[in-house]
N, C-alpha and C positions, 0 to 999 in steps of 0.2 A: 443502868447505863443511860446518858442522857440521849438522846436522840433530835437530828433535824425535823421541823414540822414542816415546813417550807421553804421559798426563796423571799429572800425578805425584800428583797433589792438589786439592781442589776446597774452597773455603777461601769462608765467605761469612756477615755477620754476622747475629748473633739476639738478642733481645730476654734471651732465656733460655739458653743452651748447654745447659746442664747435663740440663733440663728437656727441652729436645728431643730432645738425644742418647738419654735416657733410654725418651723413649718412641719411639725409633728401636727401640733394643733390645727393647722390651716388643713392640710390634706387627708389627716385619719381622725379628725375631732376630739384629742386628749384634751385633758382642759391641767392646763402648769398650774399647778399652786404657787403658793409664796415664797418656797424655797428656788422654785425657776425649773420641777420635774413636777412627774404625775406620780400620782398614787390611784393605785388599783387593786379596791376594796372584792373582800373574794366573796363577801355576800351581792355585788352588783354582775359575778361571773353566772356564765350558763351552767345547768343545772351538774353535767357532766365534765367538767372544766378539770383539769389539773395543771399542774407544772412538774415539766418533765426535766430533773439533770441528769443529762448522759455524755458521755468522755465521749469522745469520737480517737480514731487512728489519728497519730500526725499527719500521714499520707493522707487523709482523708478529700475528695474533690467535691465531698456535699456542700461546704461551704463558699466554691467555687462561683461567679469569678471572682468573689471579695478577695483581699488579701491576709483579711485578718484570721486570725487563728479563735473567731468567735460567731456565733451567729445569733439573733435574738428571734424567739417566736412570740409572736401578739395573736393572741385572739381575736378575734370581728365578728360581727355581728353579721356582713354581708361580705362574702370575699369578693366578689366582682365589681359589685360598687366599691370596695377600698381599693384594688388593683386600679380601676377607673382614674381613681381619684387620685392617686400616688403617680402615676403616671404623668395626669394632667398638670402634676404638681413639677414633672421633670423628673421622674426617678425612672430607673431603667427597670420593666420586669424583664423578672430570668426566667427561663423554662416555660413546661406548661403545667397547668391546674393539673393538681393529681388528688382521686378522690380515690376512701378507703371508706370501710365499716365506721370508722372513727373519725370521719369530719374528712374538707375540701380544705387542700392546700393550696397556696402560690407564693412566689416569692417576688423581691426588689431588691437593687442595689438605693441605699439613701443619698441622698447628696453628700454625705461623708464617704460614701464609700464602704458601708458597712452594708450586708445581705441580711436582711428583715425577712422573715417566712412568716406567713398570716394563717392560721386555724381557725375554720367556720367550723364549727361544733355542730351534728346531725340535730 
């Protein structure tokens, strides 16, 4: 049977691309390629890196206050500096850091309106 090795891509629409991608790059350091997205090589990931897909309940409030029925997790390098900086950028964080055996969380609303959750890897 064939089987998934990954997520290849995370594809989801915005008001503005251009605009967002933009201040992706100005406030968490992506860098856009030519097509106007990032690509994110899994040999430049930390050594313990996955991606994780999981269904959530419809009822679900983890994704909470967004409205959308999705959330995106990004890796970082430094979560307090990227919180810092997403912030300074105008983004809303939600909640508080939550740390586990398996890496520091936090989250953001983007300027679209979309909840970003950040994973610094132990």
């Amino acid at each position: 049977m064939a089987k998934v090795l990954g997520v290849g891509g995370i594809f989801f629409k915005t008001q503005d691309p251009k605009k967002l991608i933009d201040w992706y790059a100005q406030h968490l350091g992506v860098e856009i390629n030519e097509h106007g997205g990032v690509q994110f090589h899994f040999k430049d990931a930390p050594k313990d890196a996955m991606t994780v897909f999981s269904p959530f309940p419809a009822d679900t409030e983890y994704f909470d206050p967004a409205k959308n029925d999705f959330m995106i997790n990004l890796i970082v390098d430094d979560l307090d500096g990227a919180l810092a900086q997403v912030k300074q950028g105008g983004a809303e964080i939600v909640g508080e850091i939550e740390e586990y055996d398996y890496g520091r969380f936090g989250w953001f609303i983007d300027p679209e309106g979309n909840k970003i959750e950040l994973w610094q890897i132990p």
